[in-house]
C-alpha positions, -999 to 999 in steps of 0.1 A, spaced: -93 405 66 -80 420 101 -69 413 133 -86 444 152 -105 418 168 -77 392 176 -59 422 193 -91 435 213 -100 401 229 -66 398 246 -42 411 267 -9 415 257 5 415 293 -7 384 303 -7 359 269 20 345 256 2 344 220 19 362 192 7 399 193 3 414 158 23 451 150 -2 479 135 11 477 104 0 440 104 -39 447 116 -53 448 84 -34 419 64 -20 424 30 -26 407 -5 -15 373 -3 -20 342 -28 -60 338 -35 -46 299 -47 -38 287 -12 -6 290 12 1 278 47 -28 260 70 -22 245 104 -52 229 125 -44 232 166 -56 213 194 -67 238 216 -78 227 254 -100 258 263 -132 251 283 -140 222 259 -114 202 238 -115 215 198 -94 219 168 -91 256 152 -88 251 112 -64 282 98 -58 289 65 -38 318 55 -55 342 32 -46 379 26 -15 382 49 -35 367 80 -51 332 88 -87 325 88 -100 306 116 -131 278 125 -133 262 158 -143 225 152 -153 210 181 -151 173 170 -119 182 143 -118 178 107 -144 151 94 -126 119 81 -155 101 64 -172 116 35 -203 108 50 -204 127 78 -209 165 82 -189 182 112 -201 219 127 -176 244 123 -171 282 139 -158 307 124 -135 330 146 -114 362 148 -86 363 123 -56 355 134 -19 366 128 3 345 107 35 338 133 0 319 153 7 294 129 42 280 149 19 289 188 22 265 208 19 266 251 -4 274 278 -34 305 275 -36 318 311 -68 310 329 -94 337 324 -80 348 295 -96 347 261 -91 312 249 -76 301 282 -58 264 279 -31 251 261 -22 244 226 -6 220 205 -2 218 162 -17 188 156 -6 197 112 7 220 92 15 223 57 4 234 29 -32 237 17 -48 249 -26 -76 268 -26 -103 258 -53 -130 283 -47 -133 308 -17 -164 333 -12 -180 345 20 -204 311 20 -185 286 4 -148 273 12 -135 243 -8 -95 237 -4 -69 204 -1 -45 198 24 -12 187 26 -1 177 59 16 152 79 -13 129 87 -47 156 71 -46 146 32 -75 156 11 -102 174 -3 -124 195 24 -158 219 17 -167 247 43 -202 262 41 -220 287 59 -255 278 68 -259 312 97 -238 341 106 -205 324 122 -219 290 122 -207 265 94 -201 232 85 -172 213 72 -171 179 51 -145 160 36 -154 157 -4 -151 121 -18 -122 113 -43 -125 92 -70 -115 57 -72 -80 57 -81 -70 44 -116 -40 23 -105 -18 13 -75 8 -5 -69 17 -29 -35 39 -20 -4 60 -50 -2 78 -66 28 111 -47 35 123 -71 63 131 -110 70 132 -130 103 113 -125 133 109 -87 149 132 -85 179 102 -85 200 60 -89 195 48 -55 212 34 -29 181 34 -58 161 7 -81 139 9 -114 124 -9 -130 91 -4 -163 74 18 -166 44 -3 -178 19 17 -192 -16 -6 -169 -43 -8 -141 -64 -9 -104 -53 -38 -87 -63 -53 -52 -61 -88 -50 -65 -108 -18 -74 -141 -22 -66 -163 7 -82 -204 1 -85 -208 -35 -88 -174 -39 -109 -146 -55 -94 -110 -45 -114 -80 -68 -106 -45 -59 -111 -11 -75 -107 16 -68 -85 29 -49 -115 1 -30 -124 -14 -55 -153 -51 -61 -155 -58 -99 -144 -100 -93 -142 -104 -118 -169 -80 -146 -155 -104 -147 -123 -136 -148 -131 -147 -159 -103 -137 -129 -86 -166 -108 -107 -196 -111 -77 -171 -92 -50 -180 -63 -69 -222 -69 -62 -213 -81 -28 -195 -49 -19 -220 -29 -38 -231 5 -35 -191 9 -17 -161 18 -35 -130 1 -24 -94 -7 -31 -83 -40 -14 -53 -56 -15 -49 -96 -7 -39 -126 -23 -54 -146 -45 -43 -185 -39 -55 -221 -56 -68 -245 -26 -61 -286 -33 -69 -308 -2 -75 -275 23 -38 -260 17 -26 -233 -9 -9 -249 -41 18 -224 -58 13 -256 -87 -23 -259 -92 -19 -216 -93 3 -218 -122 -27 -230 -142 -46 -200 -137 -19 -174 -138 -7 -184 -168 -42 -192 -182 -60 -172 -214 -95 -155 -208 -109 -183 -225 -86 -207 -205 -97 -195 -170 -135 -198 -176 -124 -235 -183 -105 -243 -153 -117 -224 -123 -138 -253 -119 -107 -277 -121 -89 -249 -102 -108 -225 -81 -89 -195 -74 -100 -176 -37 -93 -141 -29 -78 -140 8 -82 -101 17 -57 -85 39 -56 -50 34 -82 -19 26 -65 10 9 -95 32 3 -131 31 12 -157 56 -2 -142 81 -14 -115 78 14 -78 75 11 -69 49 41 -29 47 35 -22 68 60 -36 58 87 -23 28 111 -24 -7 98 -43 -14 131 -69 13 118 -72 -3 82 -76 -40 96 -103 -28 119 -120 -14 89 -117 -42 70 -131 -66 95 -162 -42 94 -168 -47 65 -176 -85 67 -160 -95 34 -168 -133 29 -182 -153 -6 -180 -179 -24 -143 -169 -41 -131 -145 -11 -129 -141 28 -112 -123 56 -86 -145 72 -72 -136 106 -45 -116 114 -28 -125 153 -22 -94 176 -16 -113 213 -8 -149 201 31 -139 194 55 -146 165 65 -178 173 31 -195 181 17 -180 146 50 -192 127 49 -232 147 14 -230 138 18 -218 98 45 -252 96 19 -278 111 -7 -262 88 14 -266 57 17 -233 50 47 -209 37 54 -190 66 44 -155 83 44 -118 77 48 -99 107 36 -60 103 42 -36 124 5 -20 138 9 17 133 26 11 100 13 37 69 8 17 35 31 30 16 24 21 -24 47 5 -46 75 4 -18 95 -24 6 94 -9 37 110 -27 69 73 -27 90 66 -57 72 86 -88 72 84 -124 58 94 -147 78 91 -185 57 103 -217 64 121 -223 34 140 -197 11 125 -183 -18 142 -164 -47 128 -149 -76 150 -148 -105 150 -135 -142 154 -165 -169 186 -155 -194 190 -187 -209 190 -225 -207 207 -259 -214 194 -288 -233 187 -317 -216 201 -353 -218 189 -387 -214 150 -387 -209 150 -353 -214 168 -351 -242 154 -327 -273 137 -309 -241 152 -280 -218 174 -296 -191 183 -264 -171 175 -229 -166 203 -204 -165 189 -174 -142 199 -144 -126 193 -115 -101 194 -76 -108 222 -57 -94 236 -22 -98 254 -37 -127 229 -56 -146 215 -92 -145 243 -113 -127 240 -148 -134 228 -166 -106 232 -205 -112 208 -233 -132 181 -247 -116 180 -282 -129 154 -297 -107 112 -292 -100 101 -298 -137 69 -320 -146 63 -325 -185 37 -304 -183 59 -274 -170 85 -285 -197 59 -277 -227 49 -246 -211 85 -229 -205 98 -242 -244 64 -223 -254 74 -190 -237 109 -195 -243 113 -198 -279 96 -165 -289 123 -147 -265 155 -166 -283 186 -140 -287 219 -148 -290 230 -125 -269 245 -132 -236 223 -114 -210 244 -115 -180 267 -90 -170 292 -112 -151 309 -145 -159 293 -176 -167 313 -207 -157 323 -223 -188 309 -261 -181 274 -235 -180 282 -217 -214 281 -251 -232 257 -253 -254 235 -221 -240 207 -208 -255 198 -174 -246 168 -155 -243 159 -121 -238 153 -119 -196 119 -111 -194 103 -135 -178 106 -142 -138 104 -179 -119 105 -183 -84 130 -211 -67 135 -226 -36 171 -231 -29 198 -242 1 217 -211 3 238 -186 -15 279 -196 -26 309 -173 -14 304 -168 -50 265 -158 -53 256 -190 -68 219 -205 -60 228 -240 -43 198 -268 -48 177 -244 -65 148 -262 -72 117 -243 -100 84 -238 -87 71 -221 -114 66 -187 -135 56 -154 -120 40 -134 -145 32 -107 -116 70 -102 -114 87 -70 -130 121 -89 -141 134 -54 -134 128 -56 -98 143 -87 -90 170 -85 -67 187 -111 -42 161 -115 -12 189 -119 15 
């Protein structure tokens, strides 16, 4: 390592570039397990990239003239260069015409980079950075010439959604996307060989409750992929939340039986990764381009459209005379960001939704009588579960049968609210542990942060009880 040459192809009178002292020319042992990289955009003669890593006190450079390859696939040529000093790492500003180099330069990254194996042919490494994450090779096929690849990562084992952050309309519909709300499940698939994996918003394996689901794998076959959608039960052309309850809630053996009675579709939204390719980082804008190139549409799954030009409004009137929930408006050069509510996405529905943890319920009376008359539910807070109101109203026989059958294993007789229950509510209460979730629509929230006309639609097994917290 030395910077002889970076001192003897410039003059120090006339470039602003840092000049290295003599006790810096020949570098000095540094850390053989990585340190500080930075890639430049460098305007010379022709427009390139110059890759730096920091080895032995100084940083070793490659001119890339098309940058750092993205796609596995694809092989970029890389030069290598003089060494540089390490303060070249925060350059920025205009070379001088005629001088070595001449043109400006900008940091396009910088961070940090691990070093897996370095020799004189062979250069394999990660980065760190603002927007370059992964796993890169260098090798040198003659004298300074190389090449550069990104190396393919495996398949990751698990992932969990980026949620919507937001509610109501954006302020305005430049930068910004929208997509029907469809009334489903959300569902991860991993697609690996001809497997397809699927996994619930909370990380739980749901292959075997879609069976139908099984050929995406073939169809996207030999490509590995992580894609995120929505998996929803059509009845007369429009999603039913009901007829989905049937196949949410439905054994292995149960779903072979009713995806003829109920066939579940797999509306596709998102693409997370793509052989061997980490896509979170880039722009949703980027992601949904990809995903539309890859022409996803079977028997069980398709593409549906996402509305760049049409505006909010149109997308939102048109969502109501289609029957459908509502809209989610993301913002284009959004990042996916796993497992979090961020506020470039936002629902925007026609009527209010809640999710809410069942604590208890109420026997019922009349016709219902010897059956559960009323749920007693609540919402997480900083405090605990705070009860939340009874939702009376929405229940078919069938849904009776199926809540007193997941109910009754959960029986406590412990309270498991944190605040007070009115006391025409605590009469004759039967409590159960609060680990299950249903999702109500309602009229609005009390002065008290009661649920008014909360009316059940169902169970959400896909639900962490520990995550739900008041929606507005």
């Amino acid at each position: 390592m030395s910077l002889h040459a970076y001192r003897r192809k410039r003059n120090r009178e006339r470039t602003t570039e840092p000049w290295p002292s003599d006790a810096e020319l020949d570098g000095s042992p540094g850390d053989p397990g990585g340190g500080l990289f930075v890639v430049q955009e460098h305007h010379a003669r022709r427009k390139h990239y110059d890759l730096r890593l920091e080895r032995d006190g100084v940083l070793v450079s490659w001119a890339i003239p098309k940058g750092l390859p993205l796609d596995p696939a694809v092989n970029h040529l890389a030069v290598h260069t003089e060494d540089h000093p390490l303060a070249y790492a925060e350059f920025e500003g205009e070379i001088p015409a005629g001088e070595y180099g001449g043109g400006r330069m900008r940091i396009y990254d910088t961070g940090r980079y691990e070093c897996s194996k370095w020799s004189d042919s062979d250069v394999k490494f990660a980065l760190h950075g603002r927007k370059l994450r992964g796993r890169w090779a260098l090798f040198r096929t003659d004298g300074d010439t190389w090449m550069i690849h990104r190396e393919r990562e495996p398949l990751p084992a698990t992932m969990l959604p980026m949620l919507a952050g937001g509610t109501g309309m954006p302020p305005g519909d430049d930068g910004w996307a929208y997509e029907m709300k469809w009334d489903g499940q959300r569902v991860l698939a991993f697609v690996d060989g001809v497997r397809a994996r699927l996994q619930s918003r909370t990380g739980r394996d749901i292959t075997a409750t879609y069976p139908e689901l099984a050929p995406l794998g073939r169809a996207l076959a030999p490509r590995s992929a992580v894609l995120d959608g929505e998996v929803v039960v059509f009845v007369s052309g429009r999603p039913d939340f009901g007829a989905l309850q049937h196949r949410m809630n439905s054994s292995p053996t149960e779903a072979s039986r009713l995806m003829d009675t109920y066939p579940a579709t797999y509306l596709i939204f998102d693409v997370l990764f793509l052989d061997g390719r980490p896509l979170v980082d880039l722009p949703f804008a980027e992601r949904r381009d990809i995903l539309t190139g890859l022409n996803l549409s079977g028997p069980s799954w398709l593409t549906p459209p996402t509305f760049v030009d049409a505006g909010g409004d149109a997308v939102l009137a048109a969502s109501l005379q289609q029957g459908l929930e509502g809209v989610v408006a993301k913002r284009l050069a959004s990042r996916y960001r796993p497992g979090t509510r961020s506020p470039d996405w936002r629902k925007i529905k026609h009527a209010k939704h809640q999710e809410v943890v069942i604590g208890g319920w109420r026997p019922g009376q009349g016709s219902r009588s010897g059956r559960i008359g009323s749920l007693l539910v609540g919402v997480q807070t900083d405090d605990g579960l705070a009860y939340a109101g009874r939702v009376g109203t929405g229940f078919d026989e069938r849904t009776l049968d199926t809540l007193a059958t997941r109910l009754a294993p959960l029986a406590t007789t412990v309270n498991p609210f944190t605040n007070d229950v009115p006391r025409e509510h605590l009469r004759d209460a039967r409590w159960v542990r609060p680990e299950l979730v249903a999702e109500v629509t309602y009229g609005s929230w009390t002065s008290d942060n009661r649920l008014r006309h909360a009316t059940y639609r169902g169970l959400r097994p896909d639900v962490d009880p520990k995550q739900v917290r008041r929606a507005e």
